[in-house]
C-alpha positions, -999 to 999 in steps of 0.1 A, spaced: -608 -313 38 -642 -319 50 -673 -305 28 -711 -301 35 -729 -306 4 -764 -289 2 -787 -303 -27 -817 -318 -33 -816 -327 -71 -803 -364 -68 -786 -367 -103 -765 -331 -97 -762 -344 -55 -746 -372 -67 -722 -366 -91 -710 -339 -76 -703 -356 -45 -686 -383 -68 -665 -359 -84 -656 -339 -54 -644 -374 -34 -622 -383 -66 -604 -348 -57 -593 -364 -16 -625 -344 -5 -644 -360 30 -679 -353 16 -714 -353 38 -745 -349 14 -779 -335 27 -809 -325 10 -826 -300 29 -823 -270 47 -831 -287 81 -806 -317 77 -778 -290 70 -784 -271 97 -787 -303 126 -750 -315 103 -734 -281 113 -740 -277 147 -730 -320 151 -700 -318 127 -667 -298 116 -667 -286 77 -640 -262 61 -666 -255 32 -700 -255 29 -719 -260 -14 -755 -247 -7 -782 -250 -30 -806 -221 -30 -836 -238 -37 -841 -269 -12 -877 -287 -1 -881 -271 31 -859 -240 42 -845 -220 11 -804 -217 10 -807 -182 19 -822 -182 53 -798 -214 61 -769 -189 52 -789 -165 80 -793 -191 102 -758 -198 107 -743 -162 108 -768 -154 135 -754 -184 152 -717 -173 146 -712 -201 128 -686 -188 103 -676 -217 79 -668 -202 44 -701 -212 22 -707 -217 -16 -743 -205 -28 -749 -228 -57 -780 -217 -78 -799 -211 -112 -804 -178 -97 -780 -155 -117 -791 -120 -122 -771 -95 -99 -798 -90 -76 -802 -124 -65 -761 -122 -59 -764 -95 -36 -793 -112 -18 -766 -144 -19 -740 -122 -4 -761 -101 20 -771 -133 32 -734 -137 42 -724 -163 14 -688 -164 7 -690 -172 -30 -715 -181 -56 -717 -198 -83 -744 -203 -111 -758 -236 -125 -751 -251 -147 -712 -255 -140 -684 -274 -149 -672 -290 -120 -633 -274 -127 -648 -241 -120 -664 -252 -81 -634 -271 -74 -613 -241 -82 -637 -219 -60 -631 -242 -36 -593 -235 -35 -598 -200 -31 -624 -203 -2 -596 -222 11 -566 -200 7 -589 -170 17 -594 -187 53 -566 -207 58 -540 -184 43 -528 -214 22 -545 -248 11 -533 -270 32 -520 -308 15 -519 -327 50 -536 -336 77 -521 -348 113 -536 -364 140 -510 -378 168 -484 -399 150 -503 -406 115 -503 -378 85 -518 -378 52 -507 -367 24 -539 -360 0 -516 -348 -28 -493 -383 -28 -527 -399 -16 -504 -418 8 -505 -424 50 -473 -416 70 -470 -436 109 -445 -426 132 -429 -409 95 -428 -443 79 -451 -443 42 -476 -476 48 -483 -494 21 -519 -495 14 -543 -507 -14 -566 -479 -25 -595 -493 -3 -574 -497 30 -555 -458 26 -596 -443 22 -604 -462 55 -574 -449 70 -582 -416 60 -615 -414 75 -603 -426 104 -574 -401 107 -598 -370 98 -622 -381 125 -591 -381 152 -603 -408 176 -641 -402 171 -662 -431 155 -666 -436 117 -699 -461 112 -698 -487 90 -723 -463 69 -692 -440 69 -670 -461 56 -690 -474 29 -701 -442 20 -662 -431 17 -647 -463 9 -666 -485 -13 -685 -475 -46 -725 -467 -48 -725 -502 -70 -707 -525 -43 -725 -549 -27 -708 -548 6 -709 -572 37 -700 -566 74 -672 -597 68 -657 -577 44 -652 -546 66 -637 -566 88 -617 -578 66 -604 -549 59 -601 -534 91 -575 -561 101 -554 -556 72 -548 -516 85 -548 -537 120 -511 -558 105 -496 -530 87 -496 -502 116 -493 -532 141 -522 -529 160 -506 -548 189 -477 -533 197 -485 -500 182 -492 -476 206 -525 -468 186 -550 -495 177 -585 -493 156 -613 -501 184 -645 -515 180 -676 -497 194 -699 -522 194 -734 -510 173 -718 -479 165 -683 -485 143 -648 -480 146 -623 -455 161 -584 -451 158 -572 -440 192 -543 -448 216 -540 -476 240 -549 -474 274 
């Protein structure tokens, strides 16, 4: 599941983005208003955490924005705002949900869920795209219905892949969503990487290979 992360308080941004990636989440963080709003028209989100308070445009008139654009992806309003009238203000807005800071991180991930059961009818566990499906419960990769075997580094560069069904992942991406915040991390050790996946789905005679896009990163699509 893909998530938009609206905040701009760095320590709160980033661990809940930590946390929220330890739980299978695909997580974009922003920190204002304007960067949220140029993410959502560029990119596909199932849920959207939205700060109230943000440097430029507040959380409330982003919430505006995007109903007036029928853009209907379920949204979080995540404030220190808690009296009842700023909820109905949150939900006259058109927020799906709100929650007050500060939070334990059991009770978003749980709100979450429901967002996702509310608009999906269930909470889905898997993800397909062509012949490759993952399994975010297992944490495991199936091809052509065969588990891979992966190391934890090569299934969350698989993953990103897979969720962005044949569009490019940057090497910002993937160190964004593969490597941690403390990892000094080289362009020989992408590579690296990216021809291990290349033996173990058999990137030759598959009929899928991982192509380089030269300046831009990677994509996982068929061969011509």
């Amino acid at each position: 599941m893909r998530l938009l992360l609206v905040e701009d308080d760095l320590k709160l941004g980033k661990f809940t983005k930590l946390m929220l990636q330890s739980q299978g989440y695909v997580v974009t963080w922003v920190k204002s208003g304007s960067e949220a709003m140029d993410y959502i028209v560029l990119e596909t989100f199932e849920v959207i955490i939205l700060d109230w308070m943000l440097p430029d445009i507040s959380g409330v008139d982003v919430i505006k924005r995007c109903r007036l654009a029928d853009v209907n992806i379920p949204i979080i309003m995540m404030t220190a705002r808690g009296t009842i009238d700023d909820k109905v203000e949150g939900f006259n807005a058109g927020a799906d949900d709100y929650i007050v800071k500060p939070f334990e991180f059991d009770e978003l991930h749980m709100r979450i869920l429901a967002l996702g059961r509310r608009s999906f009818g269930r909470m889905t566990n898997e993800l397909k795209y062509e012949m490759f499906e993952i399994d975010y419960h297992e944490h495991n990769i199936k091809f052509n219905d065969i588990v891979l075997e992966l190391t934890r580094k090569e299934y969350l560069l698989m993953k990103v892949l897979i969720e962005h069904k044949g569009g490019i992942v940057s090497k910002d991406m993937i160190m964004e969503h593969v490597y941690t915040i403390d990892e000094i991390v080289s362009d020989n050790a992408i590579e690296s990487l990216i021809r291990r996946i290349r033996a173990k789905i058999g990137n030759d005679i598959s009929p899928f290979m991982i192509k380089v896009v030269r300046n831009m990163g990677y994509r996982l699509i068929k061969h011509a």
